[in-house]
C-alpha positions as CSV (number, residue, x, y, z in Angstrom):
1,X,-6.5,-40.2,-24.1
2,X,-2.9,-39.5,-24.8
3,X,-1.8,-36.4,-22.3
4,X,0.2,-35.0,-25.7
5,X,-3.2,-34.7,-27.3
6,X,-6.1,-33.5,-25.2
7,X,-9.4,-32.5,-26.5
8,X,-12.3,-30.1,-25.1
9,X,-15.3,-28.8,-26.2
10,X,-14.6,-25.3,-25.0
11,X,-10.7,-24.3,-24.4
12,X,-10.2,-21.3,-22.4
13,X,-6.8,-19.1,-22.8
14,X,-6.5,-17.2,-19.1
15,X,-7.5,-17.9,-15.5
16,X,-9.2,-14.5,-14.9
17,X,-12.9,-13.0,-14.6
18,X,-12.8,-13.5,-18.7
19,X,-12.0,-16.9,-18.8
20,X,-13.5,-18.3,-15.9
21,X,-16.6,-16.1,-16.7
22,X,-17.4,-17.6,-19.9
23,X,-16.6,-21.4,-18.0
24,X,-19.3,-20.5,-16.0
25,X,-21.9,-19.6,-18.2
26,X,-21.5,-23.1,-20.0
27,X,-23.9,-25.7,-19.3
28,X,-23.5,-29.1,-17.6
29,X,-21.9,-31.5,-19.2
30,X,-19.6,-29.2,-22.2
31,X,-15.9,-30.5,-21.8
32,X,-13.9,-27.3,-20.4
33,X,-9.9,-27.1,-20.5
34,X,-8.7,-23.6,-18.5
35,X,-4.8,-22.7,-19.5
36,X,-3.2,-20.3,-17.5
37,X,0.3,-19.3,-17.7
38,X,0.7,-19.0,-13.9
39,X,-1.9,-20.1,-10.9
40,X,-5.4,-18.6,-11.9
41,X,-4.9,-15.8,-9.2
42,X,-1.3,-14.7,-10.6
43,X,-3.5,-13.0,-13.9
44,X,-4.3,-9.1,-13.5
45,X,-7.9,-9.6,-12.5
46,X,-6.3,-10.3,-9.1
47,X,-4.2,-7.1,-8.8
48,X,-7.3,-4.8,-9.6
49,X,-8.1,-2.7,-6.8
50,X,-10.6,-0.4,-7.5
51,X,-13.8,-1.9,-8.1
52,X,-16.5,-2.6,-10.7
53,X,-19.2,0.3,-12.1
54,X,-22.3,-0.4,-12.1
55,X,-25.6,2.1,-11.7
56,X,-27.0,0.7,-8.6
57,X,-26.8,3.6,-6.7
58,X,-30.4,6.0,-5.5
59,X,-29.3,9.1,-7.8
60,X,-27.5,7.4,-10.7
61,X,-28.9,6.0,-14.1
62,X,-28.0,4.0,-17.1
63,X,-28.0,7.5,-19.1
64,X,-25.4,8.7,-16.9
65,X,-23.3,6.1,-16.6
66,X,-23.5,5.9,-20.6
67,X,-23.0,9.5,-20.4
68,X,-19.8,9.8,-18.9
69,X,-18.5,6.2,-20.6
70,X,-19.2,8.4,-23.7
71,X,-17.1,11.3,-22.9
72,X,-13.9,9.4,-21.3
73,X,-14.1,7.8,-24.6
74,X,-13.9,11.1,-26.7
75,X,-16.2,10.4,-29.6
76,X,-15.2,6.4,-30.4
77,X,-17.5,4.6,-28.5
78,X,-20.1,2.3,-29.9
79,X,-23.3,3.7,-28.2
80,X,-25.2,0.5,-28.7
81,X,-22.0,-1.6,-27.2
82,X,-21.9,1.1,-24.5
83,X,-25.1,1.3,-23.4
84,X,-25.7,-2.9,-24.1
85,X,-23.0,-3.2,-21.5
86,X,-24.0,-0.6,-19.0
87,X,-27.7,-1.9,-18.7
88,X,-26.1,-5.2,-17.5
89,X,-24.3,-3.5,-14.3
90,X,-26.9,-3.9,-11.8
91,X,-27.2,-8.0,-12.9
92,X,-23.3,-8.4,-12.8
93,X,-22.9,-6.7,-9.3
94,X,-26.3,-9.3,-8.4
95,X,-24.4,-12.3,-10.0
96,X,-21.2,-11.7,-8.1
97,X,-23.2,-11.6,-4.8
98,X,-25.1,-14.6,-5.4
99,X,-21.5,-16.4,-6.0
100,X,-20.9,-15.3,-2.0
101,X,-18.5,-12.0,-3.1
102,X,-17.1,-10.4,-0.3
103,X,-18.5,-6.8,-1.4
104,X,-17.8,-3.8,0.9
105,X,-21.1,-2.4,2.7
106,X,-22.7,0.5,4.5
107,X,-22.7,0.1,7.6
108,X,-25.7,2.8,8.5
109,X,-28.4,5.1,6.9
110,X,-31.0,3.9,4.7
111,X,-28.4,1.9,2.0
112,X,-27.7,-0.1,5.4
113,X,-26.3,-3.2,3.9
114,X,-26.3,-2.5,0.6
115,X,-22.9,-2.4,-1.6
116,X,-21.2,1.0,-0.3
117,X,-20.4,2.9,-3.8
118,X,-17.0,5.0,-4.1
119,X,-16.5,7.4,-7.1
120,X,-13.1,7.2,-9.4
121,X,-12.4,10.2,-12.1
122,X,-14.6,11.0,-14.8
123,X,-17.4,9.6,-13.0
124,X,-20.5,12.2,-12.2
125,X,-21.6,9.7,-9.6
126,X,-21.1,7.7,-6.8
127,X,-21.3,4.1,-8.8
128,X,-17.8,2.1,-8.4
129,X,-18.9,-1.1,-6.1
130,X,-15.7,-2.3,-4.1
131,X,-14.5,-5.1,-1.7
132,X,-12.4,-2.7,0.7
133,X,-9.0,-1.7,-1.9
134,X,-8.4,-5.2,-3.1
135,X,-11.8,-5.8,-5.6
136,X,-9.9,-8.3,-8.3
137,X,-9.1,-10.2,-5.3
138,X,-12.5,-10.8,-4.4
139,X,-14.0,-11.1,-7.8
140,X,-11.1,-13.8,-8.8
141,X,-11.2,-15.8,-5.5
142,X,-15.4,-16.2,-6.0
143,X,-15.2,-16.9,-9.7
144,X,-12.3,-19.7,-8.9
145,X,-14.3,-21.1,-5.8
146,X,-17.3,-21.7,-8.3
147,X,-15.3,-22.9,-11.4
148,X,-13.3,-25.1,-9.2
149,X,-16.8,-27.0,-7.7
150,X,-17.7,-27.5,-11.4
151,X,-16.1,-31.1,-12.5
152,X,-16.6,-30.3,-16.3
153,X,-13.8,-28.2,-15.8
154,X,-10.1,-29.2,-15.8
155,X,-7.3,-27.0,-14.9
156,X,-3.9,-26.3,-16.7
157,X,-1.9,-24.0,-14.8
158,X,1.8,-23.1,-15.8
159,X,0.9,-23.7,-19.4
160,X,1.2,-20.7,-22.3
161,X,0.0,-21.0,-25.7
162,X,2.1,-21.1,-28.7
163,X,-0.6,-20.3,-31.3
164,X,-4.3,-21.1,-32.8
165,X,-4.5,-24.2,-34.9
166,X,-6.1,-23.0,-38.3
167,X,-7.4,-25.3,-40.4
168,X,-10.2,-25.7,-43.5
169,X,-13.7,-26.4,-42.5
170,X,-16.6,-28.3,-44.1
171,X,-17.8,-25.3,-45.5
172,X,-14.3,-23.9,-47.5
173,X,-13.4,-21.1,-44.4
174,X,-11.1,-21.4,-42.3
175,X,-11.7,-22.0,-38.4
176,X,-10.0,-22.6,-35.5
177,X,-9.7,-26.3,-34.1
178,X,-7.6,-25.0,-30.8
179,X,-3.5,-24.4,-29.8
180,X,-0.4,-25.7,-28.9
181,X,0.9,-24.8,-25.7
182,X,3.9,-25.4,-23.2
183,X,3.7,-27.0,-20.4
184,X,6.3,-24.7,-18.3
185,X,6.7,-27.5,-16.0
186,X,8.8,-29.6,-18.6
187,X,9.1,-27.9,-21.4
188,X,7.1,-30.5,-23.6
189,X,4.8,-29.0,-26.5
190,X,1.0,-30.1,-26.0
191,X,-1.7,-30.1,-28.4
192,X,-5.1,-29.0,-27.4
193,X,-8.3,-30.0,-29.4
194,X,-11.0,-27.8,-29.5
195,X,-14.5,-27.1,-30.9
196,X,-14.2,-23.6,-29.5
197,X,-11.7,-21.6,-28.3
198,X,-11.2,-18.5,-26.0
199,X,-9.0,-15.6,-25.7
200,X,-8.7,-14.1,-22.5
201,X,-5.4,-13.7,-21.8
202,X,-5.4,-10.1,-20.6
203,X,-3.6,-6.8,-21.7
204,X,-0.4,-6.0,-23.3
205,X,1.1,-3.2,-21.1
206,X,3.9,-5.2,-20.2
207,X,5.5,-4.1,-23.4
208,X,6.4,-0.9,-21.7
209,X,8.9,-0.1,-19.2
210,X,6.6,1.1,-16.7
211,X,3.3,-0.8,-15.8
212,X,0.8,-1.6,-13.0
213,X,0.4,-4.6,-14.6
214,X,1.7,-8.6,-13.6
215,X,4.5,-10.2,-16.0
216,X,1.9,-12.4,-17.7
217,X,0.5,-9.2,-19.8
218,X,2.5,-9.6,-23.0
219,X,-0.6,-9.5,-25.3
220,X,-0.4,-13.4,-26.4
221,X,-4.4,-13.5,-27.1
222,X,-3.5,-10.2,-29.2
223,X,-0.8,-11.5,-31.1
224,X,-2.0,-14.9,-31.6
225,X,-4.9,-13.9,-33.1
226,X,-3.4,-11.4,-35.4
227,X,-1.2,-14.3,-36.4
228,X,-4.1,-16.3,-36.9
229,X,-5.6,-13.6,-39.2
230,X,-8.1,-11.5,-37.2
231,X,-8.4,-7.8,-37.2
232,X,-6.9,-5.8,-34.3
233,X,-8.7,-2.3,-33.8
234,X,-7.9,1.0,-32.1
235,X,-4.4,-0.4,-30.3
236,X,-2.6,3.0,-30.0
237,X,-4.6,3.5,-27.2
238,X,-3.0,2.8,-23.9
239,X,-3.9,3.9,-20.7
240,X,-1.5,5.1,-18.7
241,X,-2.5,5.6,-14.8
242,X,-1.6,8.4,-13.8
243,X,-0.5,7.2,-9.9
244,X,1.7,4.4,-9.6
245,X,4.1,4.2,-6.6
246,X,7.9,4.7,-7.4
247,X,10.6,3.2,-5.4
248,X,14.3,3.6,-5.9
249,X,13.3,4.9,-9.5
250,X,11.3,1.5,-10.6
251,X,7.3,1.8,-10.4
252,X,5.9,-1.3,-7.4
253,X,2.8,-0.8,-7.4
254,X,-0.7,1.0,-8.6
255,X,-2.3,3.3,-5.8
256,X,-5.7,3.0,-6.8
257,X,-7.8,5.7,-8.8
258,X,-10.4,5.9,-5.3
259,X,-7.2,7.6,-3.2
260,X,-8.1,10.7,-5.6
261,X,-11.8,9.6,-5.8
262,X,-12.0,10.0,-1.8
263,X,-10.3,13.8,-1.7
264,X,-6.6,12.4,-2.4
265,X,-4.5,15.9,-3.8
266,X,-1.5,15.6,-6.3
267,X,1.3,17.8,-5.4
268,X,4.4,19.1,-6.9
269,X,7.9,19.4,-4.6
270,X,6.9,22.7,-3.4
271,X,3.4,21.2,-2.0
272,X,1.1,23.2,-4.2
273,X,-1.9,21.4,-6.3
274,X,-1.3,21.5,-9.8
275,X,-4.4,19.5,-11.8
276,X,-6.4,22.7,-11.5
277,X,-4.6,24.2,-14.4
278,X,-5.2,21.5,-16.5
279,X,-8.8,20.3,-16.3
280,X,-11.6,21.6,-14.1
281,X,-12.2,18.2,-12.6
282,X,-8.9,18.5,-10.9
283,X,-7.5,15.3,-9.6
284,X,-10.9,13.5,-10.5
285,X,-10.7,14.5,-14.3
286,X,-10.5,11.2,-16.6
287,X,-6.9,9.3,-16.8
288,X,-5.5,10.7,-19.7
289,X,-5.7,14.2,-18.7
290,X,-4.3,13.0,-15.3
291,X,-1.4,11.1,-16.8
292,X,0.0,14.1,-19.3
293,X,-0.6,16.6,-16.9
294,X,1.8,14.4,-14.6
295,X,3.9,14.2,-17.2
296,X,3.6,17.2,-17.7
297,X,5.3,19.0,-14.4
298,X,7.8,15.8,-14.4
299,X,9.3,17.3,-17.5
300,X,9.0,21.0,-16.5
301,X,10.5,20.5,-13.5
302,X,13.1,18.0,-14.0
303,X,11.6,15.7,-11.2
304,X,11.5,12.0,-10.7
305,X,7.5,12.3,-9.2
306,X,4.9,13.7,-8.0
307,X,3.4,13.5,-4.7
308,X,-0.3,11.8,-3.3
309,X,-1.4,13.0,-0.1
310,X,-4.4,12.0,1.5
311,X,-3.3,11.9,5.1
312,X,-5.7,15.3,5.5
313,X,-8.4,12.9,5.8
314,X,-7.7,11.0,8.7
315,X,-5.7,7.8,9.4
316,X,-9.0,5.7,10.5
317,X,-10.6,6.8,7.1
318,X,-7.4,6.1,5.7
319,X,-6.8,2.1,6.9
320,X,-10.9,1.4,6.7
321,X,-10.9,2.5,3.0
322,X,-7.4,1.8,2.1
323,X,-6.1,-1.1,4.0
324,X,-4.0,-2.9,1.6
325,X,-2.6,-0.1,-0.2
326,X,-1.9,1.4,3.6
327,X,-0.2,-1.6,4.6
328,X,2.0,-2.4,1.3
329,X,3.1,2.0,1.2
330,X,4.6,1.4,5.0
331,X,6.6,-2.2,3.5
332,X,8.6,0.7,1.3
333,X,8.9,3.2,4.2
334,X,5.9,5.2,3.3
335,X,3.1,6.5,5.9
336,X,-0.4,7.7,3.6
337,X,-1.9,8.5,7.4
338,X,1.1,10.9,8.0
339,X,1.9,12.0,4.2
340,X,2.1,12.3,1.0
341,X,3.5,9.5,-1.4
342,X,5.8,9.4,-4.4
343,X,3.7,8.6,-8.2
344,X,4.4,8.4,-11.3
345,X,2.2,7.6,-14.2
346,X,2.6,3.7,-15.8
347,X,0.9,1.6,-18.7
348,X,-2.2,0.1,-17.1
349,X,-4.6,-0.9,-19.4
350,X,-4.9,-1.8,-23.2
351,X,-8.2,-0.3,-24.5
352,X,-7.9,-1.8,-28.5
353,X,-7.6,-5.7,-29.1
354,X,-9.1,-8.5,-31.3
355,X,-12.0,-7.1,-32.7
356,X,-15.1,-8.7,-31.3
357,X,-18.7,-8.5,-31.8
358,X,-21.2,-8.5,-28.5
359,X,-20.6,-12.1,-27.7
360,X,-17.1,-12.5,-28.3
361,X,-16.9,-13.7,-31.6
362,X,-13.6,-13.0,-33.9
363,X,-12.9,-12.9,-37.5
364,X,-12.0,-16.7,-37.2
365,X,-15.0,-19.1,-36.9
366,X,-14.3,-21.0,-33.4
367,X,-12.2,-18.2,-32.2
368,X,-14.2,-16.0,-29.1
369,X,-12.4,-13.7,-27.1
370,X,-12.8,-11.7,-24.1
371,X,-11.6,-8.7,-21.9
372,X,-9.0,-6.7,-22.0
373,X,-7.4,-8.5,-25.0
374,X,-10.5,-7.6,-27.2
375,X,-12.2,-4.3,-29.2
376,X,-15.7,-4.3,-28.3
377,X,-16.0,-0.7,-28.8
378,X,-17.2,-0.3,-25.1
379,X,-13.9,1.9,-24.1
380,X,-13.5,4.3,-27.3
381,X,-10.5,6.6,-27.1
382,X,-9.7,5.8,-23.5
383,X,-11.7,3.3,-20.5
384,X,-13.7,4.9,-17.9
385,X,-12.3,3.8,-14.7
386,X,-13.6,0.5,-13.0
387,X,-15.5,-0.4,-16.6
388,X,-13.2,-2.7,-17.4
389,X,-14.1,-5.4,-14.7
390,X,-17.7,-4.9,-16.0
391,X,-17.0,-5.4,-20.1
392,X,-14.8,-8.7,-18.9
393,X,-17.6,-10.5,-17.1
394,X,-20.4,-8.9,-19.1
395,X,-19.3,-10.1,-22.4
396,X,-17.7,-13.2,-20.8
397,X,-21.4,-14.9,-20.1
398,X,-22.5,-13.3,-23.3
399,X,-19.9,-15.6,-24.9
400,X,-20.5,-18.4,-22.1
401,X,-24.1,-18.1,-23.5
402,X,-23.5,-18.3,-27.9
403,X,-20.3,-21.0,-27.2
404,X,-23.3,-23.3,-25.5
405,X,-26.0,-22.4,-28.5
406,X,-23.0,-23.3,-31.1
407,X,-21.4,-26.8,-29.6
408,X,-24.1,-29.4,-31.4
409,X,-23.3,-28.0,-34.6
410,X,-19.6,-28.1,-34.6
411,X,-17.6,-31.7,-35.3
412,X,-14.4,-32.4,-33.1
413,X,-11.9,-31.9,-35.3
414,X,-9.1,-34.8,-36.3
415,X,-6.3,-34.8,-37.9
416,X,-4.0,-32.4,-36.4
417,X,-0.2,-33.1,-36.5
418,X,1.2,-33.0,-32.8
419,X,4.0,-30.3,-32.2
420,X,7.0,-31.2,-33.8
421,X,10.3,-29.7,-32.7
422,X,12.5,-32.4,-34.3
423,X,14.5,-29.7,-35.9
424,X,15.4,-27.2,-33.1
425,X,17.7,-27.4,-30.9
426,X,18.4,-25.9,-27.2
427,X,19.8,-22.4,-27.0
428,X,22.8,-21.2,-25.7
429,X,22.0,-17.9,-26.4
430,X,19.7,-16.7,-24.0
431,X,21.4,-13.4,-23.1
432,X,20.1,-12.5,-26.1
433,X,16.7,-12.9,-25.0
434,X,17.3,-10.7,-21.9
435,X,18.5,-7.8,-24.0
436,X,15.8,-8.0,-26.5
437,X,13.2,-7.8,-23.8
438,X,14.6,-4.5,-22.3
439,X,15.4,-3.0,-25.3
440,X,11.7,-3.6,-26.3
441,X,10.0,-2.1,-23.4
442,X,12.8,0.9,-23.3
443,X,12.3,2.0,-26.9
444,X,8.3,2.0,-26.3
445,X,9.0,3.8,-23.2
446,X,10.7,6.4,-24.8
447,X,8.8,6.9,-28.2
448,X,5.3,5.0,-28.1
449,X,4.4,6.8,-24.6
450,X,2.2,9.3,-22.7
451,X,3.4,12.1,-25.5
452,X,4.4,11.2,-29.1
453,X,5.6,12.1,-32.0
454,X,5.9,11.1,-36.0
455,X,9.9,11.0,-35.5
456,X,9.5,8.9,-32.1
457,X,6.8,6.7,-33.7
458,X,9.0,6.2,-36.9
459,X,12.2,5.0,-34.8
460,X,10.0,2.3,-33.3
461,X,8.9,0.9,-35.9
462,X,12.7,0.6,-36.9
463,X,13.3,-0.9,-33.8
464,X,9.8,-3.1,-33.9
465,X,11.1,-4.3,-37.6
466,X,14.9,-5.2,-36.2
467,X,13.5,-7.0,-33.3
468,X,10.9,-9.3,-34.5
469,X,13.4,-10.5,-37.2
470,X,15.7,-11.3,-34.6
471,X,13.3,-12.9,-32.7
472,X,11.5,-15.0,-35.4
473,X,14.9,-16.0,-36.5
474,X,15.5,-17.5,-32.5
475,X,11.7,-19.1,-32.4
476,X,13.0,-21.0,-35.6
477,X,15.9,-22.7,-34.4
478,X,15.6,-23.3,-30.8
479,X,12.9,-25.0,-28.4
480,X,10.2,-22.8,-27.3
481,X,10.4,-21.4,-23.8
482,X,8.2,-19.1,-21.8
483,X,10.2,-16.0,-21.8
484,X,10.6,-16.5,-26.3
485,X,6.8,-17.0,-26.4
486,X,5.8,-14.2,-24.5
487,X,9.0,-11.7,-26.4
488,X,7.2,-12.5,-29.7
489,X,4.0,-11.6,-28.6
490,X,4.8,-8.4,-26.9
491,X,7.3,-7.5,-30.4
492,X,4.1,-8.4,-32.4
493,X,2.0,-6.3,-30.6
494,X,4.4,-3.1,-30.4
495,X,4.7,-3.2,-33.5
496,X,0.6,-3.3,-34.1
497,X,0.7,-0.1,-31.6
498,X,3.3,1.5,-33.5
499,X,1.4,1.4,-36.9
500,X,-2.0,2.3,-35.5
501,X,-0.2,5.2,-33.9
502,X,1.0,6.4,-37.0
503,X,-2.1,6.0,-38.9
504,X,-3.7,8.3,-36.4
505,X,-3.2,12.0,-37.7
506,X,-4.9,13.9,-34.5
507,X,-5.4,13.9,-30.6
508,X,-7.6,11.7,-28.9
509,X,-8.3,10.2,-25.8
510,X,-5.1,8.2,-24.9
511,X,-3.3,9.1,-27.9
512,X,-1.4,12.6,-27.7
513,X,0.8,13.7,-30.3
514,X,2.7,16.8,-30.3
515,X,2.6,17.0,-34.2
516,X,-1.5,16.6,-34.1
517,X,-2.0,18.4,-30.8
518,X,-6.1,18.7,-31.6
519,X,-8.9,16.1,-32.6
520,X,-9.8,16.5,-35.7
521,X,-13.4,15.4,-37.2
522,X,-11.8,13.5,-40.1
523,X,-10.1,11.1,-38.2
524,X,-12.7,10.4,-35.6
525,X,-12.8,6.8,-36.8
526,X,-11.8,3.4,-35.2
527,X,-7.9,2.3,-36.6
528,X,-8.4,-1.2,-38.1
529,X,-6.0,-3.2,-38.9
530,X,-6.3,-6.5,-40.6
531,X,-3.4,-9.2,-41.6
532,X,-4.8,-10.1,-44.7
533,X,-4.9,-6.5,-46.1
534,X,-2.7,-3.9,-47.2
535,X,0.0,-3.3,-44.6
């Protein structure tokens, strides 16, 4: 087979617990391709560090894990979605182990060997399951051990996809038949055949200035589909973590929601507490009351930070729990046994996406995705902590298990042109690249954060508009290269937060504006927004 023109039965977008959740789900013998833009552990299931929620634990249930999913989410949940993901916790957690995850345990009492449970805000119980502070690790290095012992599977790493191949199927619609992508490598175009193909290429925080997340989050599986001509849904809702650590003013790294979970106190200069006065919870109420309040005293105050102290509980509570997060704070000078460290709130995870139903299926027949690049309706207004990890595998092998029941039916498709970039030419402009992508993630910084408003929201959408016809204008005449793929997405996809922004007229969940300050009942509806309507 020509290496230009590779088919699959099943091609998989991203190396993470989506992707290589819905490989393994997939019977013997189903052709898989895996494209990831890095090496499968560079994607952000490997930076999670919290852990996964699941209702294993002797005084927990499903209704109260659906209970407080329901609440973070502030009235736009889909209670079947919720609670059809939910039931599934105990399975995943069971499914993980059985693929040898290295799961933190009690070590005494009578859960003696059982999965120890931690608690993360807006969580009534005890339910987060954890391998020590470094979860995504574990869950991506078991998932990658298993995919890589499957021979079905073949590996493209250092490749990012252009776009979905659309064409006209037997029955008059239109489906997709797979994607180009570049090979990073050399910079040569490929085309990939496919009966069925999967998003799950992660977030889209990158767009913004701050983020927990790794550079491959540029919302490619977002964009692509939208340019593909799927419906997006409910993507002015970013989450913003509230406690990211800040180093010679540039965010490094995420301290994990489970330093405030275990007793850790936000503080302002002075050393007082502060989240009191804005939720009753204090430090463990959900993320987006966090995040503003944060914001908040930042503002007030003039200051640079906050502080995160848990060095009141001990330093051998503080390096058995905390290890990792212990060990990388001392690499920038910081001590959490002796003190408090420096945080700041950052973009962390993308709650809307391509709008899915319950296994993974888009508005484009042969198009599934999964994870955080999707709208299941799991996360409503804003994502209960550690619930993503769950939705990714738990509709992953839900779409692992529909791709197999599908594959018979479907024809290999023929007849697709290979990429043709006869007419472009290398650039000699790539400064301009490097100003576009900072200008991008500054102006969402500014106007498309933690607090908006219609005037802020308007002035991006200027900017969105200026920027992606500059941008289209440089994918037209010059070879593709990583950096131009991923600016595209992330412009498309600002611009598809921007609007959804706008078109919400109230409060809710992750999105605060100061000219709606309040819910309001008649807008307690997803915000849908589909190419091939009115814009």
């Amino acid at each position: 087979m020509n290496d230009d023109c590779l088919f699959f039965d099943v091609l998989i977008l991203g190396g993470g617990a989506g992707g290589l959740g819905v490989a393994l789900e997939l019977p013997a013998g189903v052709r898989i391709g895996v494209l990831s833009k890095g090496r499968l552990d560079q994607g952000a299931t490997n930076w999670a560090q919290g852990g996964i929620a699941a209702a294993i634990g002797p005084e927990d249930s499903f209704e109260s894990h659906i209970e407080d999913t329901m609440k973070a989410g502030a009235g736009l949940n889909d209670p079947a979605v919720v609670r059809f993901a939910i039931e599934q916790g105990p399975d995943i957690i069971g499914w993980l182990e059985s693929l040898d995850m290295d799961v933190t345990r009690e070590e005494a009492g009578p859960r003696k060997g059982l999965p120890h449970l931690t608690r993360e805000g807006g969580h009534s119980h005890r339910r987060v399951v954890h391998a020590a502070d470094t979860t995504g690790r574990a869950v991506q290095a078991c998932l990658e051990r298993a995919v890589r012992a499957r021979h079905e599977v073949t590996l493209f790493e250092d490749h990012v996809a252009i776009d979905c191949i659309v064409r006209e199927d037997a029955g008059g619609g239109e489906r997709c038949v797979g994607v180009y992508a570049l090979d990073c490598r050399d910079g040569h175009v490929k085309l990939f055949r496919a009966r069925v193909t999967v998003l799950a290429t992660g977030g889209a925080s990158r767009v913004y200035l701050h983020t927990t997340n790794p550079p491959g989050a540029t919302a490619d599986g977002i964009a692509m589909a939208w340019r593909a001509g799927c419906r997006v849904a409910n993507m002015e809702f970013t989450q913003f973590h509230p406690s990211c650590l800040i180093f010679d003013s540039r965010t490094v790294f995420l301290i994990s929601e489970a330093v405030r979970g275990e007793g850790g106190r936000l503080l302002l200069p002075d050393g007082t507490r502060f989240m009191e006065h804005f939720d009753p919870k204090a430090e463990l109420a959900p993320r987006d009351v966090v995040a503003r309040a944060i914001d908040h005293e930042m503002k007030r105050l003039g200051i640079e930070s906050v502080s995160l102290d848990i060095s009141h509980r001990g330093a051998a509570f503080i390096k058995a729990h905390f290890p990792t997060l212990h060990a990388r704070c001392l690499e920038y000078g910081y001590d959490m046994t002796k003190g408090p460290v420096p945080v700041v709130p950052a973009a962390h995870y993308t709650c809307g996406g391509v709008m899915t139903d319950r296994c993974g299926r888009t508005d484009l027949a042969g198009l599934f995705a999964v994870g955080e690049c999707t709208f299941t309706g799991l996360h409503g207004a804003n994502r209960l902590a550690s619930n993503s990890l769950l939705e990714c595998l738990v509709f992953a092998r839900a779409a692992g298990r529909d791709i197999a029941g599908l594959l018979d039916a479907i024809a290999e498709p023929a007849g697709i042109p290979p990429w043709d970039e006869s007419w472009v030419r290398d650039s000699d402009e790539e400064v301009v690249l490097t100003h576009n992508w900072a200008e991008l993630r500054r102006f969402m910084w500014d106007y498309v954060g933690i607090v908006r408003t219609t005037k802020r929201l308007e002035r991006a959408r200027h900017r969105a508009d200026l920027l992606k016809g500059e941008i289209n204008d440089y994918y037209a005449n010059f070879r593709v290269s990583r950096s131009l793929l991923e600016l595209r997405n992330m412009a498309d996809c600002a611009d598809l937060i921007v609007r959804s922004a706008l078109a919400r007229h109230e409060s809710r969940g992750l999105h605060y504006t100061l000219d709606y300050p309040e819910p309001r009942d008649a807008e307690a509806h997803d915000t849908v927004l589909d190419p091939r309507g009115p814009a």
